[in-house]
C-alpha positions as CSV (number, residue, x, y, z in Angstrom):
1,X,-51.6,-148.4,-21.3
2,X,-48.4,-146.9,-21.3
3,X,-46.7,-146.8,-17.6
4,X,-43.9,-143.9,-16.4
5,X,-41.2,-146.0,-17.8
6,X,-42.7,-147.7,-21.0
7,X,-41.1,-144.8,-23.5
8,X,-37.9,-144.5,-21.8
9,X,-35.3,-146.3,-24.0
10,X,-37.7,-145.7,-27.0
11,X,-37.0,-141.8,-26.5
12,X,-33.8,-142.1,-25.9
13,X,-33.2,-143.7,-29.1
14,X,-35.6,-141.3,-30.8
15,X,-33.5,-138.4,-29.4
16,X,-30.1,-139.5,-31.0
17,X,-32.1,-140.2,-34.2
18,X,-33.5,-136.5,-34.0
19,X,-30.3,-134.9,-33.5
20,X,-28.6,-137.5,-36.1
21,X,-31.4,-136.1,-38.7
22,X,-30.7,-132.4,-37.8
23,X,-27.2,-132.9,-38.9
24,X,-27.7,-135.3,-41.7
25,X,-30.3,-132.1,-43.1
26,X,-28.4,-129.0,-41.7
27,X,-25.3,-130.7,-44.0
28,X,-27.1,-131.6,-47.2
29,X,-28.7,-127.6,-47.3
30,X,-25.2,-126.4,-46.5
31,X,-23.5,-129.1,-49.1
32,X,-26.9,-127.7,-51.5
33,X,-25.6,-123.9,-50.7
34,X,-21.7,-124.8,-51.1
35,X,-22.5,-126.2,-54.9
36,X,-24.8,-123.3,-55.6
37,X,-22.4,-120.4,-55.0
38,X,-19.3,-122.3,-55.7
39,X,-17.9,-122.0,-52.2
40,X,-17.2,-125.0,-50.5
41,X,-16.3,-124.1,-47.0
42,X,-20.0,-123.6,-46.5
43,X,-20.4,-127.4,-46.1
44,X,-17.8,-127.4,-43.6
45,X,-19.3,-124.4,-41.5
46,X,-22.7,-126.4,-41.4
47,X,-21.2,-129.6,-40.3
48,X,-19.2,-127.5,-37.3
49,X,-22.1,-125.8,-36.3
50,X,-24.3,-128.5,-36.4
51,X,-22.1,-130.5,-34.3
52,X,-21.6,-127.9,-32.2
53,X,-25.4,-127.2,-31.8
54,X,-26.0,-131.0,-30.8
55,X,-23.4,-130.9,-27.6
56,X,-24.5,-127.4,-27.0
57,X,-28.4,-128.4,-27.2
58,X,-27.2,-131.9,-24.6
59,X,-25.6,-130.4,-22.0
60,X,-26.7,-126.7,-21.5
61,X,-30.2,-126.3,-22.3
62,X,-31.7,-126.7,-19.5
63,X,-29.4,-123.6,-18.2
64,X,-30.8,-121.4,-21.2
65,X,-34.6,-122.5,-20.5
66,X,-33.9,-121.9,-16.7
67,X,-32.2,-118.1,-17.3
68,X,-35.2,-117.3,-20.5
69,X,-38.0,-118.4,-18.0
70,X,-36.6,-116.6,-15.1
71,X,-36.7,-119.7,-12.8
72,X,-35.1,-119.5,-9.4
73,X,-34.2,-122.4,-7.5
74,X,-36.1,-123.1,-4.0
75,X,-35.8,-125.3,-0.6
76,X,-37.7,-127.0,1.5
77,X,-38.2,-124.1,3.8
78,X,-39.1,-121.5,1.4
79,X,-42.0,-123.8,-0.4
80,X,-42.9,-126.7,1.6
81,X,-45.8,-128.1,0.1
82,X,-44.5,-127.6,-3.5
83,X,-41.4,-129.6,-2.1
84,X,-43.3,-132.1,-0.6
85,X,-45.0,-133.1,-3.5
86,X,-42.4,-133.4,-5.6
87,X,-40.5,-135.1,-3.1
88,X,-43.0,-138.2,-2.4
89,X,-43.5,-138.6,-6.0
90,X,-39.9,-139.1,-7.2
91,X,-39.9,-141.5,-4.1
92,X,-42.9,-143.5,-6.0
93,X,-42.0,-143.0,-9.4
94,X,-38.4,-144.4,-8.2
95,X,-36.7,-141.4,-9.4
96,X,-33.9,-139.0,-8.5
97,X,-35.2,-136.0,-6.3
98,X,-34.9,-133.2,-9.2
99,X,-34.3,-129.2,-8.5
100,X,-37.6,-127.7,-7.6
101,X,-37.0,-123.8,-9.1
102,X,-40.0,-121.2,-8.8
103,X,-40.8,-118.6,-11.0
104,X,-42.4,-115.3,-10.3
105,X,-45.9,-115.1,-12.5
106,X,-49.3,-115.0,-11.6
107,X,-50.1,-116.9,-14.7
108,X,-50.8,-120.7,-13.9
109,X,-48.0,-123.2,-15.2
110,X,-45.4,-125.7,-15.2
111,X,-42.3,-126.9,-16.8
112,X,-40.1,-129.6,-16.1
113,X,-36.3,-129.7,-18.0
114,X,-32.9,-131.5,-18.0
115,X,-30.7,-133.9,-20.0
116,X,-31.8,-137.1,-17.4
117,X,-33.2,-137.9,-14.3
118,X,-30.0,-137.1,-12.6
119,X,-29.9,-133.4,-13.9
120,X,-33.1,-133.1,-13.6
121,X,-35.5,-129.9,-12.7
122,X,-39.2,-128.9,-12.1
123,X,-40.8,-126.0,-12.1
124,X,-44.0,-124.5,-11.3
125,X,-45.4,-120.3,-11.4
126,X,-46.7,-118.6,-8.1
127,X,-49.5,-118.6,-10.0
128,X,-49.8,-122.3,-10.0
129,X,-49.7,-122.9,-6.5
130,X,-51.9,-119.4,-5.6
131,X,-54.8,-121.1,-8.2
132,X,-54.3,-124.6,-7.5
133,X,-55.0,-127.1,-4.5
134,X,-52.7,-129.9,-2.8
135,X,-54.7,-132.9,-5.4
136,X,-54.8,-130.5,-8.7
137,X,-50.5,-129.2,-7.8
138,X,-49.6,-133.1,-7.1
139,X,-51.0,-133.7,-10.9
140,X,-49.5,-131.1,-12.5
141,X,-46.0,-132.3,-10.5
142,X,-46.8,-135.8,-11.4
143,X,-47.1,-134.7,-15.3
144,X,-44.0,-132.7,-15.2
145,X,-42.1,-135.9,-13.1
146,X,-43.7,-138.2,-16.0
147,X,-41.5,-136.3,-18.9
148,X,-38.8,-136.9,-16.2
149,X,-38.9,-140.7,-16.0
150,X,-40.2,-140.7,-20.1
151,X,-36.8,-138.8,-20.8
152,X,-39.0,-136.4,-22.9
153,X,-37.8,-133.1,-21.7
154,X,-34.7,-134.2,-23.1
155,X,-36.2,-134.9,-26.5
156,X,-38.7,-131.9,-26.5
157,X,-35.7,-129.5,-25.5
158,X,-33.1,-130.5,-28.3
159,X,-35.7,-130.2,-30.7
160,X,-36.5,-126.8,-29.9
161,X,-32.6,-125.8,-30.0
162,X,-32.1,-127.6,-33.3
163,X,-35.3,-126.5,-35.2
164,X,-34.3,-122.9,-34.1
165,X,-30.7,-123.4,-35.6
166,X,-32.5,-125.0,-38.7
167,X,-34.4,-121.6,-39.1
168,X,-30.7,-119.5,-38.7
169,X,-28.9,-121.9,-41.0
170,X,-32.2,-121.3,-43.6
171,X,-31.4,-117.8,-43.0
172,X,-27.6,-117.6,-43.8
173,X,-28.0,-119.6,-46.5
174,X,-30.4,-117.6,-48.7
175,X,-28.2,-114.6,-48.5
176,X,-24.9,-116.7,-49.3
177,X,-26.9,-117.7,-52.4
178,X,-28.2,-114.7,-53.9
179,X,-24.3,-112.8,-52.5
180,X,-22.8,-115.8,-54.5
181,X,-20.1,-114.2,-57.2
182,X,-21.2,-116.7,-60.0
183,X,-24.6,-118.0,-58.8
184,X,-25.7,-116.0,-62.4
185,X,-24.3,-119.3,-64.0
186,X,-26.0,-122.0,-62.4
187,X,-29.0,-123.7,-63.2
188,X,-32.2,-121.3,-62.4
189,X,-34.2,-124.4,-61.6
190,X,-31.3,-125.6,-58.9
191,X,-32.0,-121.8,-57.9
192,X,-35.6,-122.0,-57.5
193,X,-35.2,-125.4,-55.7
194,X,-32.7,-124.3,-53.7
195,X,-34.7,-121.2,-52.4
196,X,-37.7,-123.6,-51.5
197,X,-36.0,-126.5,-49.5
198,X,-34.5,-123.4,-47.6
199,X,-38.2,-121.9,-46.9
200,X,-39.5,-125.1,-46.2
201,X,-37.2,-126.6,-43.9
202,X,-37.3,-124.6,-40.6
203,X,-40.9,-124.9,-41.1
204,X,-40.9,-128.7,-41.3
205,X,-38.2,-128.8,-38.8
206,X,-41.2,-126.9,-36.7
207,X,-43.8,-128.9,-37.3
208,X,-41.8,-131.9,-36.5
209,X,-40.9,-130.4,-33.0
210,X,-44.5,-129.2,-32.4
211,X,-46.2,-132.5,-33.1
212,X,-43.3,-134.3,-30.8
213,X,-44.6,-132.1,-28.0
214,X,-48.0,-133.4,-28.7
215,X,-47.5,-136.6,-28.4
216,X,-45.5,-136.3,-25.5
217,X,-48.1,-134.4,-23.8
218,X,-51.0,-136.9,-24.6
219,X,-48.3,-139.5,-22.7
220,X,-47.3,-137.6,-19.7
221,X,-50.9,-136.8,-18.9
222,X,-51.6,-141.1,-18.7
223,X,-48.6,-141.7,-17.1
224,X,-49.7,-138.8,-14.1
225,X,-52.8,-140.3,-13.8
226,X,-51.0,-144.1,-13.3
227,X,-48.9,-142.5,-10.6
228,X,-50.9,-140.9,-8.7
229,X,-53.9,-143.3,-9.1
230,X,-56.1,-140.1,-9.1
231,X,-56.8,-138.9,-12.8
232,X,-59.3,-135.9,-11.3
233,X,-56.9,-134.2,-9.4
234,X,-54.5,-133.6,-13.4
235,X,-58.0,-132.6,-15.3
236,X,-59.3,-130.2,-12.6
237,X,-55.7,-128.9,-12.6
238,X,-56.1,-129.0,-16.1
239,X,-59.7,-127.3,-16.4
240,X,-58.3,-124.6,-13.9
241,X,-55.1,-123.7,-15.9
242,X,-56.9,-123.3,-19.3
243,X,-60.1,-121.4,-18.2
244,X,-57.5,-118.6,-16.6
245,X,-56.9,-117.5,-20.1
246,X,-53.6,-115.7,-18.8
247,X,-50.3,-115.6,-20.7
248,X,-46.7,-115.4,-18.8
249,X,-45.7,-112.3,-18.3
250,X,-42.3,-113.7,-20.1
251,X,-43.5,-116.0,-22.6
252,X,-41.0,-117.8,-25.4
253,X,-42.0,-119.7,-28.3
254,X,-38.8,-121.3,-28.0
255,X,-39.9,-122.8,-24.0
256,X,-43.3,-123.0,-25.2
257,X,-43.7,-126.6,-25.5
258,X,-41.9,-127.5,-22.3
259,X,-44.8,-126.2,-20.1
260,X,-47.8,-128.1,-19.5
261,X,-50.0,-125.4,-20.7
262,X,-49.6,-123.1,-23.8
263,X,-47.6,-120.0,-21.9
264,X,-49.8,-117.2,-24.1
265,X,-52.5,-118.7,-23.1
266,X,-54.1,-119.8,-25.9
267,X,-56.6,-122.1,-25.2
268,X,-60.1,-121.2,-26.5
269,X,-58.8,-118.8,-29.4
270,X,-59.0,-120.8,-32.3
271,X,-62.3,-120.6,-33.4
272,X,-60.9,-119.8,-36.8
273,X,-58.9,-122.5,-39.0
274,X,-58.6,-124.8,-35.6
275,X,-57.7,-127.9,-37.9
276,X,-55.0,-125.8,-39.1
277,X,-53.6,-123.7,-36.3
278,X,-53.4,-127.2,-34.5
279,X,-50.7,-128.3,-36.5
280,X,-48.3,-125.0,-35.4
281,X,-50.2,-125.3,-31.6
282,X,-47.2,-126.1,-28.7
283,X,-50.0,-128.3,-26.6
284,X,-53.2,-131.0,-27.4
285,X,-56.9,-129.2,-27.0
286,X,-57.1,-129.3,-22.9
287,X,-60.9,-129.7,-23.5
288,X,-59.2,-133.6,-25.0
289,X,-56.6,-133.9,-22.5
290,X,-59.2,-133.7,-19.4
291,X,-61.8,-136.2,-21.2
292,X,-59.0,-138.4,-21.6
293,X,-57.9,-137.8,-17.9
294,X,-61.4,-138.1,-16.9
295,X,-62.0,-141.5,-19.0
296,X,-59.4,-143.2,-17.5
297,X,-61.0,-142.3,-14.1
298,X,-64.2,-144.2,-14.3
């Protein structure tokens, strides 16, 4: 089974692959586009803001989910027994303390970001620690320091950045196609083409992104339950979070996947097309995740 460590370098390596294939496909639709309308500096805006997209997405978004989530930073004295926590588990994980922020909801949750253990942050909702006891918050903190040592919060949030810039890119270049001043002389099966690569790629660049969450997910919850050698204390925590059924009061699709439950709460509304809407869904079925949780327990 799969330790706090065992996906380390392995997501570090698929990180500079994602961003590598973000820029590899944000260049071949611009290059697509630049042919198309005959204007060839469109390549050469792609490849800039591609480039500029992968520093941007590497060093500053954990600023941009801290400001869109409203995440204040907190100390010792103003939340003890969340500091605690987090505190004795970085020391067993053998990890760098991270930031422990709060944020101001009553809806239950958690999110951990950063570009490495050294720049590290965690953070949990008033509602969390209102809802939640010492056993049940040291799971949740344990899950979130897991993504910390697994290096996935640096994987899940530059896949979110990049899939979102995917989606603008798409964006700009439908209109530069149909604005283009001879795009009535090329070929209208290139144009048809054309039109559905563009549709189809910020939503593949989605799904891509979504089922990366997933995964990482599935991981972070076996790696709490190895670190704090008490699975129940993550699948009550678990069992507690979903059965709330209530969304943030500031809830982003695009921080969506970095919290350990879906932020619009929407666990137990899929009785329609659940095979389907799984594919788009931001987090595994928590009814699986605790089963799992509670497996590994016996």
């Amino acid at each position: 089974m799969a330790t706090l460590y065992t996906q380390q370098s392995s997501n570090v390596r698929k990180t500079w692959m994602l961003m590598t294939g973000f820029l590899v496909a944000i260049v071949a639709i611009g290059y697509a586009a630049s042919w198309y309308t005959g204007n060839p500096s469109i390549i050469y805006i792609a490849f800039f803001f591609a480039l500029l997209m992968n520093v941007g997405s590497y060093w500053f978004s954990d600023k941009l989910v801290l400001s869109m989530t409203g995440a204040k930073p907190v100390t010792k004295a103003e939340a003890p027994e969340l500091y605690n926590i987090v505190e004795n588990l970085s020391i067993t994980a053998g990890l760098p303390m991270p930031k422990v922020y709060l944020v101001q909801d009553p809806a239950p949750n958690a999110f951990a970001t950063g570009r490495d253990p050294e720049h590290a942050v965690v953070a949990a909702t008033t509602g969390l620690l209102a809802l939640l006891d010492r056993n049940e918050i040291e799971g949740v903190m344990a899950h979130e320091m897991s993504h910390i040592g697994n290096r996935d919060m640096l994987v899940m949030t530059v896949a979110v950045v990049l899939a979102g810039f995917v989606a603008m890119l798409a964006d700009f270049l439908s209109r530069a196609i149909f604005m283009g001043s001879d795009n009535r002389e090329r070929s209208p099966i290139f144009l048809v083409l054309g039109i559905a690569g563009i549709i189809l790629a910020p939503i593949a660049a989605q799904m891509i992104q979504l089922a990366i969450s997933r995964k990482r997910e599935y991981l972070a919850d076996a790696s709490a339950a190895l670190l704090t050698r008490y699975p129940e204390g993550l699948a009550s925590a678990l069992e507690k979070i979903s059965g709330a059924h209530q969304p943030m009061k500031h809830a982003s699709h695009a921080t969506a996947h970095l919290f350990i439950s879906d932020p619009f709460a929407a666990e137990g509304k899929r009785s329609i097309g659940e095979k389907i809407s799984s594919l788009f869904a931001t987090h595994p079925p928590a009814k699986d995740r605790i089963r799992i949780l509670r497996e590994m327990g016996k």
